[in-house]
C-alpha positions as CSV (number, residue, x, y, z in Angstrom):
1,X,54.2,14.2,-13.3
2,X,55.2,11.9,-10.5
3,X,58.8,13.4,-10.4
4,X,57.1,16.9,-10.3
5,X,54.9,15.4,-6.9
6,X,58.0,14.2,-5.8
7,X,59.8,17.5,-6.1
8,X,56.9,19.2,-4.2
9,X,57.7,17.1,-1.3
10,X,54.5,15.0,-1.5
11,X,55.8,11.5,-0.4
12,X,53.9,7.7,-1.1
13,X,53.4,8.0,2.4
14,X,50.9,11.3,1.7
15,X,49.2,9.3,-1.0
16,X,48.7,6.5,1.0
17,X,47.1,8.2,3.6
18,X,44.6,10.5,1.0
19,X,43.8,6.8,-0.4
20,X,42.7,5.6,3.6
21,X,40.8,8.8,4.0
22,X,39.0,8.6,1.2
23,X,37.5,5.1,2.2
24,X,36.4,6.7,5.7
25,X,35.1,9.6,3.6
26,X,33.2,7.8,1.4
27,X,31.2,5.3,4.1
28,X,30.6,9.6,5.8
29,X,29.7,11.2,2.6
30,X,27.5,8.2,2.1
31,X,25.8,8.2,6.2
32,X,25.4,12.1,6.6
33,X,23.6,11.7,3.0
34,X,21.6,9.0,4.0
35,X,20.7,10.8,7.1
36,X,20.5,14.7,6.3
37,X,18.9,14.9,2.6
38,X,15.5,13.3,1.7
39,X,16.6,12.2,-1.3
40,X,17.0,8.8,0.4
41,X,19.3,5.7,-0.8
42,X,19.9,6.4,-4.1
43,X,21.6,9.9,-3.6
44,X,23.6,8.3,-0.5
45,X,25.0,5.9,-2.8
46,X,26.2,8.4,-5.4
47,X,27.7,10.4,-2.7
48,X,30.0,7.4,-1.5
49,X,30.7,6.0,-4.7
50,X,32.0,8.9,-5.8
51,X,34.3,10.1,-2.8
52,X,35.0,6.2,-3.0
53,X,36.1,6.1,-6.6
54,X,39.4,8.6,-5.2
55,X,40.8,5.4,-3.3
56,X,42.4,3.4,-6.1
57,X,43.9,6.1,-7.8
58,X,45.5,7.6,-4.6
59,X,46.9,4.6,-3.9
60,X,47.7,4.2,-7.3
61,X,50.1,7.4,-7.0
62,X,51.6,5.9,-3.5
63,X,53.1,3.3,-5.2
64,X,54.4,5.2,-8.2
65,X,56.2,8.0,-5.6
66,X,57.5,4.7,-3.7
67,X,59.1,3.6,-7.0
68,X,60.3,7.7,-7.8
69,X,61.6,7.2,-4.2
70,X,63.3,4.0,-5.2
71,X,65.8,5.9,-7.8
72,X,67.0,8.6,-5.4
């Protein structure tokens, strides 16, 4: 799978960045939540959790592609 990402042109680079978006998504999913729906705290929190949860396992691909980028 990651030589097929790496074929595509996506670069550890590209994961990286999807991995720091996805921590300044979460902390927005989790204010405009917060903010716009009366469903208060709770529902906020789901919200950025789960946008959250992406982070690790972006960054998890960056650092396989580095290595796929490594053998080239």
């Amino acid at each position: 799978m990651i030589a097929k990402l790496s074929e595509l042109g996506v670069t550890s680079e590209m994961a990286y960045a999807a991995g720091t978006a996805s921590i300044g998504l979460s902390f927005l999913a989790w204010t405009l939540s917060k903010k716009k729906e009366e469903a208060g705290t709770d529902r906020a929190d789901r919200w950025g959790i789960f946008v959250g949860e992406w982070a690790p396992t972006f960054f998890a691909l960056g650092v396989a592609l580095r290595l796929e980028e490594g053998t080239k």
